[in-house]
C-alpha positions as CSV (number, residue, x, y, z in Angstrom):
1,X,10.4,-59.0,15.5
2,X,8.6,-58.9,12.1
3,X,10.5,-56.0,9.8
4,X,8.4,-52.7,8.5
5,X,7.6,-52.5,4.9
6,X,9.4,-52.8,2.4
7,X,12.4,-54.4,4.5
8,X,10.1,-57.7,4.8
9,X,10.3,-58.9,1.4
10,X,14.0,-59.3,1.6
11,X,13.5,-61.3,4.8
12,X,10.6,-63.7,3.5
13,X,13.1,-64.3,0.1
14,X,15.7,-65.7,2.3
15,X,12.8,-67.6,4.3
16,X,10.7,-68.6,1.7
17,X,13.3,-69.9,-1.7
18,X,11.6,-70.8,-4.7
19,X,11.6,-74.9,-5.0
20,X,12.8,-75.7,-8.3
21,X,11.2,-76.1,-11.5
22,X,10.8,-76.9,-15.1
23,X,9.0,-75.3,-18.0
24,X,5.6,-77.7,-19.5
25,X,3.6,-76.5,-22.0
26,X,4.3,-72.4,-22.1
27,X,6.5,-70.7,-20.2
28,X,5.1,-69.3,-17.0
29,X,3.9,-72.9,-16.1
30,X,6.2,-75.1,-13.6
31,X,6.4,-78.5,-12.5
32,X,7.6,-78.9,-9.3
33,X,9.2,-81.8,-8.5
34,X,9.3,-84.3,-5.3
35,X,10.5,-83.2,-2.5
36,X,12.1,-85.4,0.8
37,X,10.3,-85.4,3.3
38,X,13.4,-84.0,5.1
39,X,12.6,-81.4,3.4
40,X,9.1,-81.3,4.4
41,X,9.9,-82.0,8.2
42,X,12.7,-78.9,8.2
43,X,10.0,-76.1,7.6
44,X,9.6,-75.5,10.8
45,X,11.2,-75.4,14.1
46,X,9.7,-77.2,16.7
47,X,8.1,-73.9,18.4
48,X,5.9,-71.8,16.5
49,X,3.1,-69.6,17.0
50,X,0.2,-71.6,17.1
51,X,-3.3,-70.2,15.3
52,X,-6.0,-68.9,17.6
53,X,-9.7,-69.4,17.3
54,X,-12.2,-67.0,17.6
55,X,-16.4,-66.2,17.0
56,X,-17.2,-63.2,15.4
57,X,-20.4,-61.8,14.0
58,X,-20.6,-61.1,10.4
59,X,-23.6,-59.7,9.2
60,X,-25.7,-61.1,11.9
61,X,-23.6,-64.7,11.5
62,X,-21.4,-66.3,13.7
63,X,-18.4,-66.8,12.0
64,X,-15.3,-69.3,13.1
65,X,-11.7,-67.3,12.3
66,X,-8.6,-69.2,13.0
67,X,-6.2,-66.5,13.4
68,X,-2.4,-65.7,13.6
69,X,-1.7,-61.9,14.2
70,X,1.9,-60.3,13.4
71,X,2.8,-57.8,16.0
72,X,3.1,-55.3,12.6
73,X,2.1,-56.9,9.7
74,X,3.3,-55.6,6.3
75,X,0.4,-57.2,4.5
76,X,-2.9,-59.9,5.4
77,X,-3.3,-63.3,4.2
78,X,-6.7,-64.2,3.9
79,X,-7.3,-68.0,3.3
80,X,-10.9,-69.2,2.2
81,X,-11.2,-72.6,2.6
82,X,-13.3,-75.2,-0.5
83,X,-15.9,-77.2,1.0
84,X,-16.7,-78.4,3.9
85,X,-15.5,-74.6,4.9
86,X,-13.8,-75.3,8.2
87,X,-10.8,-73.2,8.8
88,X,-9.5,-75.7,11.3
89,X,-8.5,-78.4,8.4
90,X,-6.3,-75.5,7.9
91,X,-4.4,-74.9,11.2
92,X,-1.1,-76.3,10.1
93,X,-0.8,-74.6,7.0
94,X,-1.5,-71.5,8.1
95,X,1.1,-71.9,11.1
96,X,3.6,-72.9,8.5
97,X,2.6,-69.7,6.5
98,X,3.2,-67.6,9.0
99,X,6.7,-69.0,10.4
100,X,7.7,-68.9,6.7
101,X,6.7,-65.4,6.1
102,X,8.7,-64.2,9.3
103,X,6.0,-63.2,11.2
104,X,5.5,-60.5,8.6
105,X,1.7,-60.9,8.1
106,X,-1.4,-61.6,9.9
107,X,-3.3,-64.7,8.2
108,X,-6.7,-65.4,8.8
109,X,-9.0,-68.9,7.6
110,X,-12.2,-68.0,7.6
111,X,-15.0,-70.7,7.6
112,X,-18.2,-70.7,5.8
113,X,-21.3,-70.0,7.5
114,X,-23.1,-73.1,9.3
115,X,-20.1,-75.1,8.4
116,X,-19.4,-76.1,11.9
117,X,-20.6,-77.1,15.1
118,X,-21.0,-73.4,16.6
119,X,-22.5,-71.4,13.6
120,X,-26.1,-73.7,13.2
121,X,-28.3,-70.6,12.3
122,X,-31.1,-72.1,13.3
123,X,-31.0,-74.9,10.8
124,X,-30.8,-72.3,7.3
125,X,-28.9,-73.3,4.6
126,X,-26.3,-71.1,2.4
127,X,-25.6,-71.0,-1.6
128,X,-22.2,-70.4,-2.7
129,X,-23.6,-66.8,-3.4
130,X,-24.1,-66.0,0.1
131,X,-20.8,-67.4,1.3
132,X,-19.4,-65.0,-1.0
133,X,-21.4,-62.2,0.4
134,X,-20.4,-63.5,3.4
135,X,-17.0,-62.8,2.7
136,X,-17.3,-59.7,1.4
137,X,-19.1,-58.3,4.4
138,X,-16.1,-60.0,7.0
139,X,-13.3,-58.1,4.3
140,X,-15.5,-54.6,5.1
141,X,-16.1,-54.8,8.6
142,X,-13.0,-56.2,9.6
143,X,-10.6,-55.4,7.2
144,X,-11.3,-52.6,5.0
145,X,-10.0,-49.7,7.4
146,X,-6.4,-51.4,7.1
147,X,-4.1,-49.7,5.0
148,X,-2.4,-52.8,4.2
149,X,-2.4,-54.6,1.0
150,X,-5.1,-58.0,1.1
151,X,-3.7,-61.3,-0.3
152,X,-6.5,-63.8,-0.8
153,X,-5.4,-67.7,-0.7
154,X,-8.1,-70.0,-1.8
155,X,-8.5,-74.1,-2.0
156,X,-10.9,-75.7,-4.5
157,X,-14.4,-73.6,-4.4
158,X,-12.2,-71.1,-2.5
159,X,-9.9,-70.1,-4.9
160,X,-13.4,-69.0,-7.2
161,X,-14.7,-67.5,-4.0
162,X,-11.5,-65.6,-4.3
163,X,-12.0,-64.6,-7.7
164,X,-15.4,-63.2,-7.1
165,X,-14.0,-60.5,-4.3
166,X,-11.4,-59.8,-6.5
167,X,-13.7,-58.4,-9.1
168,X,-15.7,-56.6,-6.3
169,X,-11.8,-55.4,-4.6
170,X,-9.8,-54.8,-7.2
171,X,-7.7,-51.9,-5.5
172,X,-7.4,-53.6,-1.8
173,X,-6.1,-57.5,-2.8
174,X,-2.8,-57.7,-3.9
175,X,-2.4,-60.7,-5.3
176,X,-4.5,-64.0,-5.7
177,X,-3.8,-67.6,-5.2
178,X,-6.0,-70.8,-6.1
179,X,-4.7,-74.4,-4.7
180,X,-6.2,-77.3,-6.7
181,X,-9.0,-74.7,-7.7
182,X,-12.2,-75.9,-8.7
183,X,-13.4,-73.3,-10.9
184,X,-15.4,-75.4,-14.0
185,X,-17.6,-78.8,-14.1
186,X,-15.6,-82.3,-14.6
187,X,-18.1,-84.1,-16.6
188,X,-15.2,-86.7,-17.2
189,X,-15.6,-87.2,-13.3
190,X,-17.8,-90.1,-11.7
191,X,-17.4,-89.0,-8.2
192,X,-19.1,-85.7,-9.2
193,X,-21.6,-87.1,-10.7
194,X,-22.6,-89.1,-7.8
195,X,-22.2,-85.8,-5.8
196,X,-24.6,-83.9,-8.3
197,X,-27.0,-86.8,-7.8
198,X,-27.1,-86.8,-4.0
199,X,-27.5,-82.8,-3.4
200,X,-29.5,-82.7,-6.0
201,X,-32.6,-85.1,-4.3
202,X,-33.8,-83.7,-1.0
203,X,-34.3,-87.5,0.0
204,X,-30.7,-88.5,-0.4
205,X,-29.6,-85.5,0.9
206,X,-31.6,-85.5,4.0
207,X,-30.9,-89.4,4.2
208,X,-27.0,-88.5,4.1
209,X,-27.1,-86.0,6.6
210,X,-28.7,-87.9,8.6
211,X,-26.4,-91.3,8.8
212,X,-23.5,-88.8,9.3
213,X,-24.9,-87.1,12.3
214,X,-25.5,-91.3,13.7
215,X,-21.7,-91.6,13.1
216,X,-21.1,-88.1,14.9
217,X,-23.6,-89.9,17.9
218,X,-20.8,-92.0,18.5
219,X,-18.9,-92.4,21.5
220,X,-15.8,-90.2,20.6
221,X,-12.8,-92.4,21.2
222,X,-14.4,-95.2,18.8
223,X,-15.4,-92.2,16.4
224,X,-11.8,-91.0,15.6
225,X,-10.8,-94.1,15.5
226,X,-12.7,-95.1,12.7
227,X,-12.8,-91.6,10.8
228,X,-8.5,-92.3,10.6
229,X,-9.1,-95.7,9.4
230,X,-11.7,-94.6,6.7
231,X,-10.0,-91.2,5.3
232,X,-6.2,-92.8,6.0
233,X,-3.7,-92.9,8.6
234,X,-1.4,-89.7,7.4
235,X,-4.7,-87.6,8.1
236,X,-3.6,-85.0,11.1
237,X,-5.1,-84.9,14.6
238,X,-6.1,-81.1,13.5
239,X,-8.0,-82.4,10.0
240,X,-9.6,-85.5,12.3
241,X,-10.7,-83.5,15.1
242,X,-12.4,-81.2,12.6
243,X,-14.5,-84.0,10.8
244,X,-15.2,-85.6,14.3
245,X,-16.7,-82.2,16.0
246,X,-18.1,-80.2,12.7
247,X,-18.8,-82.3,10.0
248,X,-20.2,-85.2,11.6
249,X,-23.6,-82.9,12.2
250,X,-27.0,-82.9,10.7
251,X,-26.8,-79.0,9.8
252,X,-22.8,-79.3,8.8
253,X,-24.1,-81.6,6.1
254,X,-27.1,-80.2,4.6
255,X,-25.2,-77.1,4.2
256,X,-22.2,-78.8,2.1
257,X,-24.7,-80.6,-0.1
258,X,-27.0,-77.5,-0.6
259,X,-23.6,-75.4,-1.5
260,X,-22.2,-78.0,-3.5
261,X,-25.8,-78.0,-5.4
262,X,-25.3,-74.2,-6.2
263,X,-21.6,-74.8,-7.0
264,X,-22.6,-77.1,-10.2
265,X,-25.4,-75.1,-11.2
266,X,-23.3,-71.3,-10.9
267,X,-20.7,-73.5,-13.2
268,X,-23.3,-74.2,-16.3
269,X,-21.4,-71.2,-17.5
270,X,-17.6,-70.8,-18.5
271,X,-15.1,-69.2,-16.4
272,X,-14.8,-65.4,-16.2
273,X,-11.2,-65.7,-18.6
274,X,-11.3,-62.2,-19.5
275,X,-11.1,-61.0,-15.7
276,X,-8.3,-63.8,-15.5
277,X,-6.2,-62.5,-18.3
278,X,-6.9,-59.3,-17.1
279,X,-5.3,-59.8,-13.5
280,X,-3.0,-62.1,-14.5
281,X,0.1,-61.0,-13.2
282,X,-1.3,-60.5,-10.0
283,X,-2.1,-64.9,-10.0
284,X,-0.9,-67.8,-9.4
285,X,-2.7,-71.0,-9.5
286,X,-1.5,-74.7,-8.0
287,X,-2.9,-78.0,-9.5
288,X,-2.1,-81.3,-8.3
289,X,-1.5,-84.2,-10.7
290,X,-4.7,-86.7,-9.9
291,X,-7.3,-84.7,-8.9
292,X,-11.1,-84.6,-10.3
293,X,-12.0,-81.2,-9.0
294,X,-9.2,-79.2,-10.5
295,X,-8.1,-81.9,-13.3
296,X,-5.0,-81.6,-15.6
297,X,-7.3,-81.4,-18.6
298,X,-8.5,-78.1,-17.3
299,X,-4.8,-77.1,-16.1
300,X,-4.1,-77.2,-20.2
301,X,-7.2,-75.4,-20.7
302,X,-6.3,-72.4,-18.8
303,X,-2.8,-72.5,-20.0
304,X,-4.4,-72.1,-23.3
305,X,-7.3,-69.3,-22.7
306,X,-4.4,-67.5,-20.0
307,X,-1.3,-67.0,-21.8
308,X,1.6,-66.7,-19.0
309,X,-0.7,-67.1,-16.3
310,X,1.7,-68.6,-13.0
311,X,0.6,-72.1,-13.0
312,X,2.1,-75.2,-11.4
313,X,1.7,-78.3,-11.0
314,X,2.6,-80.1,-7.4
315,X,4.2,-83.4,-8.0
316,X,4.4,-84.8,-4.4
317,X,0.9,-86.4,-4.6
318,X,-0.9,-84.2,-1.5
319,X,-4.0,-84.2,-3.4
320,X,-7.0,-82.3,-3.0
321,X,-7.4,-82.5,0.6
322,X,-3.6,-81.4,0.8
323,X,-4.5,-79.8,4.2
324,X,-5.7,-82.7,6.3
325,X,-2.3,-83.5,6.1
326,X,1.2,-82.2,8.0
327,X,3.4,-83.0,5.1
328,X,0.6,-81.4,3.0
329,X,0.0,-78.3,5.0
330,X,4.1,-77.6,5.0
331,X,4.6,-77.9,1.7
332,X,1.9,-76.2,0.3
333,X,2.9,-73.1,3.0
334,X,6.4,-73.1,1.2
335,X,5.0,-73.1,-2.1
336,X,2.6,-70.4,-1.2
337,X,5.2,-68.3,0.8
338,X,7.5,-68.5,-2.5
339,X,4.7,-66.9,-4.3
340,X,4.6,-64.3,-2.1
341,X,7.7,-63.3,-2.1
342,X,8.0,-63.2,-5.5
343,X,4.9,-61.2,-5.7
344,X,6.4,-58.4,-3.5
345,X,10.1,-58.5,-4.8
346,X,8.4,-57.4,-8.4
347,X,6.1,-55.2,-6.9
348,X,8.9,-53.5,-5.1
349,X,10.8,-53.3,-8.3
350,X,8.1,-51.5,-10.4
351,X,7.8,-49.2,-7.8
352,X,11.6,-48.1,-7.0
């Protein structure tokens, strides 16, 4: 039975102990080391309560939610996902979440409009301005009449998206937290490059979407087959299901390239670091150790513009995609869950 507020913190603490770590650079930033994968595989117990799926309408949109509600949560976890937005790629991290937080929270992934197989709206496309709208209308209708405090958790383009409701929710979130957050242009990085190039013609972009939604043609058996022998055999069922049935579609991929199009252009700019010092104590951001959109080069750089900013750096080798993995989901949920707990054990402090 999840425990009222404040008598949850104490409760996630024991659940949720902070993995070890080492100062780099400043102080505030942690390395965190490799883990077993014992360790890994003990997060959980066998049963757990398994994430939901739902359509809603948001602002006239159907929206896919993958949910798990806390008979009486003490807060919400909100997770926005990078891009491709599909909250399924997130189904065993938010699970983990959730058993490691003691059933103290609801958490919601919320995907991004036209990012899956239900949600086609009539073949429109959507900048990364209007996903954040988007979000920001879902937080008002659904959540706003909570009394509860918000906690936003955002991968790559996410953990920006995250940033911009922030600014707009300053008194509702809580706390913020960005996992290998692509918030700034690597012009160091081929593979964007390539990217740029392709959403940036409307024949190779068209031309893409099109030989994707041929492979999503295919009969499904042979299909997952071969999407686990291209992306890698410690992909999960979840993560392989969700490329197989959303983003193996004509409209899926038009709307990744158009958003990834507006990503790069709303990033000409440098990153809001007066907000970020600002709200600094209330976030936390996670890098991994190879990773092209949230590279170590612009770990340092933050380190430098954010003085004692809580940053760390995952050594386990998840990368980016840490989600489409079990052994990724659970320990990124621990990591995450630690956070939180430190979050609220401070914030219970400064208010006793």
């Amino acid at each position: 039975m999840p425990l009222p507020w404040p008598a949850a913190i104490s409760s996630i603490s024991r659940l949720a102990p902070r993995l070890p770590s080492s100062s780099f650079l400043k102080s505030g930033i942690k390395l965190v080391p490799m883990a077993s994968m014992e360790d890994g595989e003990a997060l959980l117990p066998l049963r757990r309560k398994l994430a939901s799926s739902r359509i809603c309408l948001v602002s006239g949109f159907s929206t896919e939610l993958l949910e798990v509600r806390s008979e009486a949560p003490a807060f919400h976890v909100l997770v926005i996902p990078g891009n491709p937005g599909i909250a399924l790629f997130y189904k065993e991290f938010i699970e983990a979440l959730y058993q490691l937080l003691d059933g103290n929270a609801s958490i919601t992934a919320i995907s991004h409009i036209s990012h899956s197989r239900k949600d086609r709206e009539r073949g429109r496309r959507f900048s990364l301005q209007e996903q954040i709208d988007h979000k920001l209308d879902f937080i008002n209708q659904e959540l706003r009449i909570s009394e509860i405090p918000l906690i936003l958790v955002g991968h790559s383009i996410g953990a920006y998206i995250c940033l911009e409701i922030f600014k707009r929710h300053p008194n509702q979130v809580m706390f913020v937290v960005g996992l290998y957050p692509f918030l700034a242009l690597n012009r160091d990085s081929l593979t964007q490059t390539i990217i740029r190039i392709i959403a940036g013609s409307t024949f190779l972009n068209v031309s893409a979407s099109y030989l994707v939604s041929l492979l999503g043609s295919f009969p499904v058996r042979f299909l997952r087959t071969l999407v686990r022998k291209l992306l890698g055999k410690s992909w999960s069922t979840t993560a392989v299901d969700a490329v197989c049935d959303n983003i193996l579609q004509y409209h899926t991929m038009r709307n990744v390239l158009y958003m990834v199009l507006t990503e790069f252009a709303e990033f000409t700019e440098e990153p809001d670091w007066e907000f970020m010092r600002d709200k600094k104590n209330q976030l936390a951001l996670l890098f991994g150790t190879d990773d092209h959109w949230a590279p170590l080069s612009f770990f340092k750089l933050v380190s430098e513009k954010v003085l004692d900013l809580d940053l760390s750096i995952e050594m386990e080798g998840h990368t980016h995609a840490f989600s489409c993995t079990e052994a990724g989901s659970l320990w990124v949920a621990r990591h995450v869950a630690a956070l939180i707990s430190d979050k609220l054990k401070i914030q219970l402090n400064a208010n006793s």
